[in-house]
N, C-alpha and C positions, 0 to 999 in steps of 0.2 A: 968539720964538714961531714967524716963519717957520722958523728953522733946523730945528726940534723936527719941524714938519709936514711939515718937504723928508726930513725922516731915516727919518721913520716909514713916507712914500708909497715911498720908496727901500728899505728894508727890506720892505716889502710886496710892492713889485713883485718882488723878488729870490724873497723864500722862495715865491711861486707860479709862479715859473718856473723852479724848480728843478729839475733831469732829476730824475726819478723811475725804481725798478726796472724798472718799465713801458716806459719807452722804450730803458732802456738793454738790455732784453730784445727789442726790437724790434728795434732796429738790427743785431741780432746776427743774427734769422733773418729780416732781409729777403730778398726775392728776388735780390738782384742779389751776394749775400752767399753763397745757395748755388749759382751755379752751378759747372755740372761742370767748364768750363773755368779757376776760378780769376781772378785778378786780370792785367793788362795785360802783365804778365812771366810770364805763364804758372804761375805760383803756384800749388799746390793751394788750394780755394776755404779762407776765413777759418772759414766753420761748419760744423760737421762732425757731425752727429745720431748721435748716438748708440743709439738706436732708431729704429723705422720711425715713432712716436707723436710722435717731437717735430718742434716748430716752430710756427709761426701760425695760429692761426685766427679766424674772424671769425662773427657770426649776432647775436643777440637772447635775451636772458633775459624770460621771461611769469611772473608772479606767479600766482600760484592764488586768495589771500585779496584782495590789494587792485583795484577797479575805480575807472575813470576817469569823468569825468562823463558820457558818453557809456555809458558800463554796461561798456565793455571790458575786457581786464585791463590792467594795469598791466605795463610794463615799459620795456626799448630796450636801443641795444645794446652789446653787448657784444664786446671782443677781447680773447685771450689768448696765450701764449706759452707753450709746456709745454716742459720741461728736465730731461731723466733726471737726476738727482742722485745715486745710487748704485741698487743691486740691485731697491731694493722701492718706492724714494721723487722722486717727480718735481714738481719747483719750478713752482708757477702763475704766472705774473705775471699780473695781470688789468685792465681799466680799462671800469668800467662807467660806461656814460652813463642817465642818469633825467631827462627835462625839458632843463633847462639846465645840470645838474650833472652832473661827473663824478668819478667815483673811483676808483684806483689802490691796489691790497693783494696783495699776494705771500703763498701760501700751500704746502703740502706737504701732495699726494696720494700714497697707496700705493695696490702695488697689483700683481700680477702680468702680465704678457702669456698668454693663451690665444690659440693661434694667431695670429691677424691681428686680434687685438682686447683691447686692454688695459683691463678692469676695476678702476676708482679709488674711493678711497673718504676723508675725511677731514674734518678741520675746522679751525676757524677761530676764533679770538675774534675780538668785532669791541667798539664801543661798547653798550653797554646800551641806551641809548637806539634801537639799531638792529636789536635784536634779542638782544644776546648773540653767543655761540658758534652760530658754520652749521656745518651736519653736509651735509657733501658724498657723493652715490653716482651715479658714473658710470660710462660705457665711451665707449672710445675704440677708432676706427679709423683708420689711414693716412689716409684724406680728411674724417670726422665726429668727433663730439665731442658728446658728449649729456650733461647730470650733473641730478640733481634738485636742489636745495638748499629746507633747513630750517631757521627759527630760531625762537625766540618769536614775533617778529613777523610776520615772515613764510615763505612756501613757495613755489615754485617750478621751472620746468625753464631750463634751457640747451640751447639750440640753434647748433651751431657748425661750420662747414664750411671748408677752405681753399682 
């Protein structure tokens, strides 16, 4: 019986500390990742953006529908990692914190660049219980990052800056 409960705690620990897209998206547009000078041998740096829109940002997601005991709305925060994926489509990594909890889900925004500001738009399945499918509409600039998001459950903005 001990064996069974050392195997189960052992598996347990392992699949929640498993790297997730999230971080392996992180590591990628760290700071120290893009600079200009590259790595200790003079390297061209390891990440290399492909538009002026990608890379890290960080801020807070507000709910519209649900409040706190307090009357406030509901939210926390939030960081993501954005990654031109081809012409029209660009890779979310995301990791949103609620209370104690957190959660990590990779999605694909489209979307064109107008000038210095790239207008996103797209969606998501997520669990039922959570809402279903989020319908994402943002814009993005070099330093901000703004998106509303909608599901059954709930509605809300994103607020994100680097």
């Amino acid at each position: 019986m001990k064996f069974i409960t050392k195997v189960l705690l052992l598996s347990l620990a392992l699949a929640f500390s498993a790297c997730t897209s999230f971080d392996r998206a992180y590591v990628i547009w760290k700071p120290a990742n893009l600079k200009p000078e590259g790595t200790v041998l003079g390297l061209p740096p390891r990440t290399i953006p492909q538009s002026p829109f990608d890379g890290f940002y960080s801020g807070r997601w507000t709910s519209n529908k649900h409040r706190n005991l307090k009357g406030e709305p509901e939210g926390g925060n939030l960081r993501l990692a954005l990654t031109k994926y081809d012409r029209y489509q660009y890779r979310a990594n995301i990791r949103a914190n609620w209370m104690i909890f957190k959660s990590d889900y990779e999605t694909f925004l489209y979307g064109r660049p107008h000038g210095n500001t790239l207008h996103l738009h797209g969606e998501s399945d997520g669990c039922k219980i959570f809402g279903g499918t989020y319908h994402y509409d943002g814009q993005v600039t070099p330093h901000r990052f703004t998106m509303s998001y909608q599901s059954s459950y709930d509605s809300g903005t994103v607020e994100l800056t680097r």
